[in-house]
C-alpha positions in Angstrom: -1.9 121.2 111.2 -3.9 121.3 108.0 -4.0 124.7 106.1 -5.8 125.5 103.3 -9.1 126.4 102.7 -11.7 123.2 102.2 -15.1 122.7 102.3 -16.3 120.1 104.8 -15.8 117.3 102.9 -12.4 118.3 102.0 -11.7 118.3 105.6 -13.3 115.1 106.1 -11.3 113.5 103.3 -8.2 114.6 104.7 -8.4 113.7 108.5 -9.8 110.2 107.5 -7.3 109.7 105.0 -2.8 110.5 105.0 -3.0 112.9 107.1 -5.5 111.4 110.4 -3.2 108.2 109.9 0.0 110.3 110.5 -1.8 111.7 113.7 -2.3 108.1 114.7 1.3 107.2 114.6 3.1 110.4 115.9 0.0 110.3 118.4 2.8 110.0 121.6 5.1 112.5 119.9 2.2 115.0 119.5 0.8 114.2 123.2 4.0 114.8 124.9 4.3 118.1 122.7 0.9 119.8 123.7 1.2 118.0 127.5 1.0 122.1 129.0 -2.2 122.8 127.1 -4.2 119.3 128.1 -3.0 120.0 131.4 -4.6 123.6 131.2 -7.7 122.1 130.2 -8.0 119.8 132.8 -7.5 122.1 135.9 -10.0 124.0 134.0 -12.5 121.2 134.3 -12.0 120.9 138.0 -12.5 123.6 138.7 -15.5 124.9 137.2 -16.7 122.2 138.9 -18.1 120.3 135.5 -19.3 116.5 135.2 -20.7 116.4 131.6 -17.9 117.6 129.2 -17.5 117.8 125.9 -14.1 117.4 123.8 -14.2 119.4 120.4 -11.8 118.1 117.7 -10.9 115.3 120.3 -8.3 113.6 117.7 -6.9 110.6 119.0 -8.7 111.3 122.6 -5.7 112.5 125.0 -7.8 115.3 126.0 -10.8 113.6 126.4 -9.3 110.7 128.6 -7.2 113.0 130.8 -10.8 114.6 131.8 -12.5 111.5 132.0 -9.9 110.1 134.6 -10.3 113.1 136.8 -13.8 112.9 136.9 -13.6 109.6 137.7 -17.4 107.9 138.2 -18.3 111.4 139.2 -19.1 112.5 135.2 -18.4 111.6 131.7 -16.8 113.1 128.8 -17.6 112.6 125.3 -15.2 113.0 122.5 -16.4 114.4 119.1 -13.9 114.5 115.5 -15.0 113.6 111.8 -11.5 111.5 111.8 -12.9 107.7 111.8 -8.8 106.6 112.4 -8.1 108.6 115.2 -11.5 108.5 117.1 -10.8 104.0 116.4 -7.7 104.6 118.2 -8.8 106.7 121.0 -11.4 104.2 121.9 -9.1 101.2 121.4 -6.9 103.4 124.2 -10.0 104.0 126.1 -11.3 100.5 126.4 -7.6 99.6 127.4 -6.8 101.9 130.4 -11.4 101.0 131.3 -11.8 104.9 131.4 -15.0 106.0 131.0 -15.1 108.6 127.9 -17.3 108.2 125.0 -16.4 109.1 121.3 -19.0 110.5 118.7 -17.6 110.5 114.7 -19.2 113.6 113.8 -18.6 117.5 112.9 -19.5 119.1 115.6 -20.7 122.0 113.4 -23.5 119.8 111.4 -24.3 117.2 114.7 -27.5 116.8 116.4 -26.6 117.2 120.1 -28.9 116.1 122.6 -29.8 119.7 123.7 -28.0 121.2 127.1 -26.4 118.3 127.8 -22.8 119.4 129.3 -21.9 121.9 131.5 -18.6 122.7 129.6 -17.2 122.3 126.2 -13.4 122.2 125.7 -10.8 121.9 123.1 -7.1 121.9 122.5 -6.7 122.9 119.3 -9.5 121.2 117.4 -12.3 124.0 116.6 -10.0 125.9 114.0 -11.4 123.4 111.1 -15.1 124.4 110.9 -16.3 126.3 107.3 -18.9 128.1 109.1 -17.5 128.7 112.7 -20.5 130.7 113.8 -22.7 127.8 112.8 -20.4 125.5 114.4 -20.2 127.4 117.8 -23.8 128.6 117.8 -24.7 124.3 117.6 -22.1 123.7 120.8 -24.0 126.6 123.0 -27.2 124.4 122.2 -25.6 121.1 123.5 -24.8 123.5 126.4 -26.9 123.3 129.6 -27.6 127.2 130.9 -24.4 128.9 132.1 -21.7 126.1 130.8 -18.6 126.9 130.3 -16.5 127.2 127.0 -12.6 126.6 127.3 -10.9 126.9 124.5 -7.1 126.4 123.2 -6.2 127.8 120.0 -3.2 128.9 118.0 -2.3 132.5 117.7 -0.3 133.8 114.1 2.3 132.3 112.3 4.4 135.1 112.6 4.4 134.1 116.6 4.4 130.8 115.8 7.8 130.4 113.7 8.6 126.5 115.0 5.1 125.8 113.3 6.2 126.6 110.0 9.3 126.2 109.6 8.9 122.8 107.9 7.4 124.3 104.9 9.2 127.3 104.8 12.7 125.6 104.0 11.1 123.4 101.9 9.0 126.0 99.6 12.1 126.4 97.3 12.5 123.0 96.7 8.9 121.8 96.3 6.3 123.3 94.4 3.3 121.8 95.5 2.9 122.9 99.0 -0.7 124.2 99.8 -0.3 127.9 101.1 -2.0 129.0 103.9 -4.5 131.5 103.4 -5.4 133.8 106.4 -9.2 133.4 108.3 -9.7 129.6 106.3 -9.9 126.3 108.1 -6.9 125.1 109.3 -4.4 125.4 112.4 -4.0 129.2 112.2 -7.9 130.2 111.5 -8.3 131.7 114.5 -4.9 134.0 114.6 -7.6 137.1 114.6 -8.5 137.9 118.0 -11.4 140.1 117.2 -13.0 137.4 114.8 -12.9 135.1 117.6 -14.9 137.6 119.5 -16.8 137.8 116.8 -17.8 134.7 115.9 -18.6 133.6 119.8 -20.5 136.6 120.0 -22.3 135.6 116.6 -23.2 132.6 117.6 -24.6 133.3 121.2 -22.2 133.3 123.8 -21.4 135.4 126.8 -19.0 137.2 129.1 -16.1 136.2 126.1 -12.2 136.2 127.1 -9.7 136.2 125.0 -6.0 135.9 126.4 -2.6 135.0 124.7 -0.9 132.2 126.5 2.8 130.8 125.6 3.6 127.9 126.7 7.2 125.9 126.5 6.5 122.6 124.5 9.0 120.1 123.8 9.5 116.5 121.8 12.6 114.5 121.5 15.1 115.3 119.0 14.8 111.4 118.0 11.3 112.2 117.0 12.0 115.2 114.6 12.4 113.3 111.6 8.7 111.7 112.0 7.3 115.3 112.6 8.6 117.4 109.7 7.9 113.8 107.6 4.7 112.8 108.3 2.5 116.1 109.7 1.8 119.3 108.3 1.8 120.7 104.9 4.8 118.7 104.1 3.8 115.8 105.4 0.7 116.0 103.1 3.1 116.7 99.9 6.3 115.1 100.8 5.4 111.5 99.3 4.9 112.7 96.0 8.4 114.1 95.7 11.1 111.3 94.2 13.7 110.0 96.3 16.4 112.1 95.3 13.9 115.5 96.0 12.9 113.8 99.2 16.2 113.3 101.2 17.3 116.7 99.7 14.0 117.8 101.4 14.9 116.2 104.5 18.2 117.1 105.1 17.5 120.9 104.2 14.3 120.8 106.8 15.6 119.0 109.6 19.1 121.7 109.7 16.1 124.3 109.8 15.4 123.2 112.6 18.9 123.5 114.2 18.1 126.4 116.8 15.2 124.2 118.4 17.6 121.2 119.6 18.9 120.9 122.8 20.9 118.0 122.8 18.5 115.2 123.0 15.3 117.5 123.0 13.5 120.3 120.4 11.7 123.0 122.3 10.0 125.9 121.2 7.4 128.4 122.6 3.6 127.6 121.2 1.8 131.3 121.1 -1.8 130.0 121.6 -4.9 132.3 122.7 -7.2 130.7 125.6 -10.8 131.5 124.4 -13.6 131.4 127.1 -16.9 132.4 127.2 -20.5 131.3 128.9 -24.2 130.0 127.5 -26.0 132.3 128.9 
């Protein structure tokens, strides 16, 4: 959820700092949220038939171990993220359930990949942080072996996406210091453009691109609202610096934002998210 533009090691201090921590915590609120789009990715890995996978952005690893349990001892796939607290808890979780996924603390825009090594690269919402995308995606097609697959998940707009941004949009008049979200940087809605997407892929190397929109129902419990507007996003990042007083007034005026999303014990909302696949040729 970051936004904002930041160079690479701005990115780096964020995800390894506040803000990877609060992924770590809320990590089963946020799992149960985006359970349509792992799911997606997943059937997608069966059936293109893939054994050697690769998990862009893999966060706290929910993505990656799904995969890795349905390939079973038939493949491997390896997790990649620059966030040193979420990757420590994804192979904490690994090492737990003894399912075989590996985890690589890296950008995947800047790491030396064993050339055509998988036969498809995936993500769920992790490739929209790069500060050279075409860099980044012209280094995966090299780790990709000769006709792998890319399967993407990324968000669409904020205009389609009013649940995402909600948060800081009842809170702008009461707090000054929220970053704004500059269209085209890194950050959760780089990749709102569909024609830059085709862009960069096609910039960078890759074939047969498709670009579809995709809106899926997501849903968390109404229990865990308070964490989400709290901890994550733009206001999450700001919210601590605020005195008490400015921070319940905060709280309260966010959380009744958020009003037309509960459903008694549950907050849905529709994610607008474009499925991005191409080939290595």
């Amino acid at each position: 959820m970051a936004s904002g533009h930041q160079p690479p090691e701005g990115q780096a201090a964020l995800w390894n700092g506040p803000a990877g921590q609060a992924w770590v915590d809320s990590r089963d609120l946020l799992e149960g949220m985006f359970k349509p789009f792992e799911d997606l990715l997943v059937e997608a890995v069966q059936a293109r038939g893939a054994r050697q996978v690769l998990d862009v952005g893999c966060g706290t690893g929910g993505t990656t171990l799904a995969v890795a349990r349905r390939l079973g001892a038939q493949g491997h796939c390896v997790g990649i993220d620059i966030s040193a607290p979420m990757l420590a808890a994804a192979r904490a979780r690994a090492e737990a359930e003894q399912v075989a996924a590996s985890f690589i603390e890296a950008s995947a825009e800047h790491h030396a990949f064993e050339p055509a090594r998988f036969d498809m690269v995936i993500s769920r919402f992790g490739v929209m942080f790069f500060d050279d995308a075409t860099q980044a995606f012209a280094n995966l097609r090299r780790a990709a072996k000769e006709n792998a697959r890319l399967s993407v998940i990324a968000w669409r707009g904020p205009s389609e996406n009013p649940f995402m941004t909600t948060a800081e949009r009842a809170a702008a008049p009461l707090l000054s210091n929220l970053p704004p979200r500059q269209p085209d940087a890194p950050g959760q809605f780089a990749f709102a453009d569909q024609g830059r997407v085709h862009r960069i892929l096609e910039q960078s190397g890759w074939a047969d691109i498709d670009i579809q929109p995709i809106d899926a129902t997501c849903a968390l419990p109404e229990r865990g609202l308070l964490q989400y507007v709290s901890r994550l996003g733009p206001l999450g990042r700001v919210l601590h610096e605020a005195d008490e007083r400015t921070r319940t007034h905060v709280i309260e005026t966010v959380l009744a934002a958020f009003n037309p999303y509960v459903h008694g014990d549950e907050v849905r909302f529709t994610a607008a998210c474009w499925r991005v696949e191409a080939r290595a040729p």
